[in-house]
C-alpha positions as CSV (number, residue, x, y, z in Angstrom):
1,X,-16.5,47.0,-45.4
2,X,-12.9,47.8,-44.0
3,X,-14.5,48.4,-40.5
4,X,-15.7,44.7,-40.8
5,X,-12.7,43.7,-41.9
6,X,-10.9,45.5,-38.9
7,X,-13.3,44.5,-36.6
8,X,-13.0,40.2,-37.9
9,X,-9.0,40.8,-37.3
10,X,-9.3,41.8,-34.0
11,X,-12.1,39.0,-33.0
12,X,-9.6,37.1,-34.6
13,X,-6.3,38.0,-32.4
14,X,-9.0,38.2,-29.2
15,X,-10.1,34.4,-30.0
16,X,-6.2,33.4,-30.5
17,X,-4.9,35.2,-27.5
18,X,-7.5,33.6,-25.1
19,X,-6.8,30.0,-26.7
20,X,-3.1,30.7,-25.4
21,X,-4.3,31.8,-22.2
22,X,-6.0,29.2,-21.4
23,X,-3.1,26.9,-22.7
24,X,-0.6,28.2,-20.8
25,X,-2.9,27.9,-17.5
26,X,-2.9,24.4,-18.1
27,X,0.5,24.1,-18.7
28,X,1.6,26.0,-15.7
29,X,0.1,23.6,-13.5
30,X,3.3,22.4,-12.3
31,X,3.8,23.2,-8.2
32,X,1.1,25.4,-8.0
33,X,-1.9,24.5,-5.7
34,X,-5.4,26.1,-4.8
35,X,-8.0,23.5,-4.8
36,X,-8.0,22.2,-1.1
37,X,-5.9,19.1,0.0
38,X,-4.0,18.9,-4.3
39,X,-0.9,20.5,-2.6
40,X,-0.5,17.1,-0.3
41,X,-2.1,14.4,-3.4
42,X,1.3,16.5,-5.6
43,X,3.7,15.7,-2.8
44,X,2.6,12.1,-2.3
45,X,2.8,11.5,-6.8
46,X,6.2,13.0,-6.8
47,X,7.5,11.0,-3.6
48,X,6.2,8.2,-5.9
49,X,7.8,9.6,-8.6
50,X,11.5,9.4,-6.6
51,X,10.7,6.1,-5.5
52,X,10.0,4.8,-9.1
53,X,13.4,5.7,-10.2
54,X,12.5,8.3,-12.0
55,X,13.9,11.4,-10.2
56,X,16.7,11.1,-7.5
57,X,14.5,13.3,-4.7
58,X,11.0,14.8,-4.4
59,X,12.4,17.8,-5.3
60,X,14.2,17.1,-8.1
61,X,11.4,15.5,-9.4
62,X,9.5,19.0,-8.6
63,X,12.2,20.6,-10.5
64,X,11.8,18.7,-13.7
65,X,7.8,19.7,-13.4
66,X,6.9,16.3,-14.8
67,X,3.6,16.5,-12.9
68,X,0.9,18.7,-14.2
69,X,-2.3,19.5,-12.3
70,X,-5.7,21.2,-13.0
71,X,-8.8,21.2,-11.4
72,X,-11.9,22.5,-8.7
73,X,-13.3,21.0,-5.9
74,X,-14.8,18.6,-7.5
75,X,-12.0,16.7,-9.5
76,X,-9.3,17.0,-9.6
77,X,-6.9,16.6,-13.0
78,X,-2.9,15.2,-12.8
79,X,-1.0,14.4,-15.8
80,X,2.3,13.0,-15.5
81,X,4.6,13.6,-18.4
82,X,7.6,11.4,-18.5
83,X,9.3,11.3,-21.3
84,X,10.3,7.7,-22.3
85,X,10.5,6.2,-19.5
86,X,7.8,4.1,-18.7
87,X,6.2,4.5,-14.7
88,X,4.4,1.8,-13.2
89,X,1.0,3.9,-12.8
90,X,-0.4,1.4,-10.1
91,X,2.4,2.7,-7.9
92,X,1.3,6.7,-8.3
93,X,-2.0,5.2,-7.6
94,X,-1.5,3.9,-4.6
95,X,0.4,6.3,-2.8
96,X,-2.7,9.1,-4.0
97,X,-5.0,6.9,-2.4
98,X,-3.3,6.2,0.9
99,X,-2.9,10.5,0.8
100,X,-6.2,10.7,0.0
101,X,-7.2,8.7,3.0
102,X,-4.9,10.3,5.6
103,X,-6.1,14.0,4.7
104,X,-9.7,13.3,4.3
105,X,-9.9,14.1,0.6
106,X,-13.0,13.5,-0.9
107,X,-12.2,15.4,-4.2
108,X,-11.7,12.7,-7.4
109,X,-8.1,12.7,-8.8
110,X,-8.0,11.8,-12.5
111,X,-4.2,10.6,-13.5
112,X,-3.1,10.5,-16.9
113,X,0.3,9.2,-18.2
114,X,2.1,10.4,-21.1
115,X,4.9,9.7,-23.3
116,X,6.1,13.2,-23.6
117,X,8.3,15.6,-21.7
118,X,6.8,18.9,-20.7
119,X,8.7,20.9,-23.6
120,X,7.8,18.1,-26.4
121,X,4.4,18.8,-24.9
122,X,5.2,22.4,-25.4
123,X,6.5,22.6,-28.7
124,X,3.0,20.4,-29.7
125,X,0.9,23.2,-28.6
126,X,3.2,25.9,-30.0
127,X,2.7,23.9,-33.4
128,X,-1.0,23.7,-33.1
129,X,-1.8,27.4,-32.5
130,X,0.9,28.8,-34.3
131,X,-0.4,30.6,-37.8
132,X,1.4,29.9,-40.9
133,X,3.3,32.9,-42.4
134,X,2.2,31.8,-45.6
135,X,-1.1,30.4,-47.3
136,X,-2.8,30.2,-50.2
137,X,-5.7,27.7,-51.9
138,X,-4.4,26.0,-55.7
């Protein structure tokens, strides 16, 4: 009986521990690039992203890490958290596509907009795998 109850708590910790892995590899998406032709498809969304207004230069907008990026050969995932500030999408569209075209990218971008910043987005995931240091049934 105790070994099973050992054995439950460590499944347990092993099952929590990988969620946050593979949280965090999402979230650390920001300026990092493996999947062929992403690291030119990041620079043309945050040029975008400095022409919109939004940051004052590429790099700034870098800085900030409002873009977010997962993916494999295949498709490609970027997810753009700004905050408040609303971004015309059509114009990150546009400049993917023309970057798209000019490298020979055949790989699908997905974008996806959102009305958080990276640490609301962070404290939301902190909040949703985070245990409770107290529970009990009435």
């Amino acid at each position: 009986m105790w070994v099973s109850i050992m054995f439950i708590r460590r499944l347990r910790k092993i099952f929590i521990l990988s969620i946050l892995v593979a949280g965090g590899s999402l979230l650390s998406g920001c300026g990092m690039n493996s999947v062929e032709g992403s690291g030119e498809i990041n620079m043309a969304a945050h040029d975008a992203l400095a022409e919109t207004g939004l940051c004052q230069t590429n790099m700034d907008c870098r800085n900030k890490c409002l873009v977010f990026w997962d993916g494999n050969e295949k498709r490609v995932y970027l997810n753009f958290y700004v905050g408040s500030k609303k971004v015309n999408p059509s114009l990150i569209e546009k400049a993917i596509l023309k970057r798209k075209e000019e490298i020979g990218m055949h790989t699908t971008v997905m974008i996806s907009f959102y009305n958080k910043t990276k640490d609301e987005m962070e404290n939301i995931y902190k909040m949703i795998f985070v245990s409770p240091y107290y529970r009990k049934d009435l």
